[in-house]
C-alpha positions in Angstrom: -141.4 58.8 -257.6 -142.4 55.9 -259.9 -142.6 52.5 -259.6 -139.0 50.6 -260.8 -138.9 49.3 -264.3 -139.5 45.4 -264.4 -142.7 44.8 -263.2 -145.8 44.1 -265.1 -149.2 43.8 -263.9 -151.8 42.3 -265.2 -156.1 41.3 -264.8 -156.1 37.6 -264.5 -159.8 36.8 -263.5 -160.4 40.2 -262.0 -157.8 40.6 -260.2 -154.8 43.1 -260.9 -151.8 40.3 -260.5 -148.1 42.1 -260.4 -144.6 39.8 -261.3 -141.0 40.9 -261.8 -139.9 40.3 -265.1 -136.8 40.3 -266.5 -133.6 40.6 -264.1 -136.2 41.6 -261.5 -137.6 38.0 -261.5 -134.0 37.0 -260.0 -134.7 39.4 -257.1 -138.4 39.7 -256.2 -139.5 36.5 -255.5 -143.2 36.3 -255.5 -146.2 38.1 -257.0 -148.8 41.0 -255.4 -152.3 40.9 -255.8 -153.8 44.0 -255.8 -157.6 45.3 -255.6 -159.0 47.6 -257.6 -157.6 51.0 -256.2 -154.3 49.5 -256.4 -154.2 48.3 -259.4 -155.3 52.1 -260.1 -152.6 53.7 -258.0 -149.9 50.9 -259.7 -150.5 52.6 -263.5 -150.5 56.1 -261.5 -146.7 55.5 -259.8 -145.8 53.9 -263.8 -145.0 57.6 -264.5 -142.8 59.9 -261.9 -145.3 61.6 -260.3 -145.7 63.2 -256.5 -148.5 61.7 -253.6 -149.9 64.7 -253.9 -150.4 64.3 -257.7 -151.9 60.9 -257.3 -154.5 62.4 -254.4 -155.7 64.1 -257.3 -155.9 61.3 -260.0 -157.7 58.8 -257.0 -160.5 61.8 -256.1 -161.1 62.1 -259.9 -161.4 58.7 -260.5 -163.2 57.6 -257.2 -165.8 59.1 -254.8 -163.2 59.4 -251.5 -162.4 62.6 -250.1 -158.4 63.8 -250.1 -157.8 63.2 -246.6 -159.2 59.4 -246.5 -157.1 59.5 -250.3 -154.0 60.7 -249.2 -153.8 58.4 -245.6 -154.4 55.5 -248.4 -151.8 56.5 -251.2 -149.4 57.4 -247.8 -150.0 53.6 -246.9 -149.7 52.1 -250.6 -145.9 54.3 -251.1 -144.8 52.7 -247.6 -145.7 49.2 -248.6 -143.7 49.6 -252.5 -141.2 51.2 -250.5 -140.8 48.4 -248.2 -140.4 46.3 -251.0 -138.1 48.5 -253.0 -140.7 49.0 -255.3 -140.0 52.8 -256.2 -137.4 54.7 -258.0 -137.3 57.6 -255.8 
């Protein structure tokens, strides 16, 4: 799964700032702030990759242990898929 194309995220005064762009700004209407871990988990899902996968990239890049990792990525995938976020 990977996040949809037309969505660009960007640090504005430290903090990871996501808008549609393109077409997509004609159907997501708003913006997501996300801390750091999600802005870390957003470039993760910009390529097609499992939960699993990402589990691995977050213990790597963060001292959490896989199950508190996976419950969060598990929670993070419900929330873009509620929004229609993911290509899937």
């Amino acid at each position: 799964m990977k996040i949809k194309d037309g969505f660009a995220m960007r640090n504005i005064a430290g903090s990871n700032i996501v808008v549609p762009v393109g077409g997509k700004a004609n159907e997501f209407n708003g913006m997501i702030t996300l801390n750091e871990t999600g802005g870390f988990l957003w470039q993760c899902f910009q390529q097609d990759i499992t939960e699993e996968k990402a589990v691995q990239l977050l213990t790597a890049e963060y001292a959490v242990d896989e199950i508190r990792a996976g419950a969060d990525i598990s929670k993070f995938v419900e929330l873009l898929r509620k929004n229609d976020l993911l290509d899937e």
